[in-house]
N, C-alpha and C positions, 0 to 999 in steps of 0.2 A: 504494500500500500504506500502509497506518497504521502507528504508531509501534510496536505492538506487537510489527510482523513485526521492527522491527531492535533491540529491544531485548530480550533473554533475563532472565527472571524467574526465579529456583528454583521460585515460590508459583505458575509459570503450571499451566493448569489441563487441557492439552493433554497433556501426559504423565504416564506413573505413577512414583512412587517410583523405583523400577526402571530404569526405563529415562533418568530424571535422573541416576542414579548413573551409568547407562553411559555418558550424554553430558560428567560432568563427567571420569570416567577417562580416556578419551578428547580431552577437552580439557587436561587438565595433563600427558597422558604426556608430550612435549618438554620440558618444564618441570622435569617428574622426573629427566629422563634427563640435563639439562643439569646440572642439580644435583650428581650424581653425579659428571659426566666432571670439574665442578669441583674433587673434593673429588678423584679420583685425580691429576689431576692437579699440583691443589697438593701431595700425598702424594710425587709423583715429583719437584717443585720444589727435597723437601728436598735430595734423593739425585742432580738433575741440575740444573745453572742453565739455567731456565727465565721467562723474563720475564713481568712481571704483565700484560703486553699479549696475550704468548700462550696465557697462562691463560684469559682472560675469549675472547680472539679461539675458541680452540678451543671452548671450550663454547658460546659463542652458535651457530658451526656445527654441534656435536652437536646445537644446539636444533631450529635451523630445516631440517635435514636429517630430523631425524626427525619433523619435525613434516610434513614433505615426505610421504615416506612413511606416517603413520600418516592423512594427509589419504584418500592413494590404495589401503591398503593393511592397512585398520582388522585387525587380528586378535581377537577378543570376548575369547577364552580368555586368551592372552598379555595382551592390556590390565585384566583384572581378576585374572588371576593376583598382577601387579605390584602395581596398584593395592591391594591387600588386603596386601600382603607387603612388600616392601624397600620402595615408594611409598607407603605408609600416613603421616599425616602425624608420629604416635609413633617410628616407624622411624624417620624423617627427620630426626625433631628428636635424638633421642639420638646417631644416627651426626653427624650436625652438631657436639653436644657434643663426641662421641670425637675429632673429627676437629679438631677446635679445641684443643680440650687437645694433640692429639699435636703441632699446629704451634707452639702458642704453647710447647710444653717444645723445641723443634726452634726458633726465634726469629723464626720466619713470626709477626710479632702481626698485623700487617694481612692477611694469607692467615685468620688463628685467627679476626680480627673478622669478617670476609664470611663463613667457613665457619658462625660459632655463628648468624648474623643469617640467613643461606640454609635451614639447615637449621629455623629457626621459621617466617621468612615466605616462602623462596625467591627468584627474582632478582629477580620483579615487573618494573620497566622494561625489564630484557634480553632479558625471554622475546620476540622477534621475532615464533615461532609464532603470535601471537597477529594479527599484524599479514599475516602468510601466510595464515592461516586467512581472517582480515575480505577479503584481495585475493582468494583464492580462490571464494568465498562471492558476489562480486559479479554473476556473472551469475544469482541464483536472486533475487536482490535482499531478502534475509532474513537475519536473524543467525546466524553459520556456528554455532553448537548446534543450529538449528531444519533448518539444509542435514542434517547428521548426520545428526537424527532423523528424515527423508524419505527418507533415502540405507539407513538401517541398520532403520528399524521401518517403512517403505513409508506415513509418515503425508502426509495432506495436512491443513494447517489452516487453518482458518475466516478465518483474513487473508489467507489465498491466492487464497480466491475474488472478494477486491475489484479482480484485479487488470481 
């Protein structure tokens, strides 16, 4: 197979508008979700002593559990429901804000610092999903967005035939 198959493009030319969106929704729900479990449970941090290991430890499994299921288990509705609503990146960044302000007035500064930075860029290294998604993905031998898009729009593409 050529480089193409293992490398995902937004500009490729293989899918529509549409259906790019579906596969990015789809590819950050764990991400999204991990986000969240961070921000309750720093929330619960203030009100129970809860260690920074178990903060970051629980969310990474929020991630890579849902990322578990959302691999075997895609729902269209629910994932764009979210994705347009609480997972929208605007949502994300304001609740980050709120959720930073509430820790650092509460004396979480380094909970306030991760919550305001997650909520612009998200965890980036932590998200696992990502590294489930590429294990998962390995026996199609193609970049796990291009598996989705075969598994959910019934595509076969043009670098599949070289194989």
């Amino acid at each position: 197979m050529n480089i193409e198959s293992k490398i995902y493009d937004l500009n490729n030319s293989f899918l529509s508008l549409n259906e790019k969106i579906q596969i990015e929704s789809w590819f950050q729900l764990p991400g999204n979700v991990m986000v969240y479990a961070f921000w309750i449970i720093s929330i619960l941090s203030i009100f129970y002593p809860i260690s920074l290991f178990y903060i970051f430890s629980i969310s990474v499994i929020f991630n890579i559990v849902v990322g578990f299921i959302n691999w075997y288990f895609y729902n269209r509705k629910l994932v764009t429901t979210l994705g347009l609503s609480i997972f929208h990146p605007y949502v994300e960044t304001v609740i980050g804000i709120v959720v930073a302000i509430f820790l650092f007035i509460n004396g979480a500064l380094l909970l306030a610092v991760v919550s305001l930075f997650v909520g612009i860029f998200g965890f980036l290294l932590l998200e696992l999903h990502i590294v489930l998604y590429s294990f998962l993905a390995r026996k199609y031998g193609i970049h796990p967005k291009y598996v989705f898009a075969k598994k959910q729009f019934a595509r076969k593409f043009p670098f599949e035939e070289s194989e």
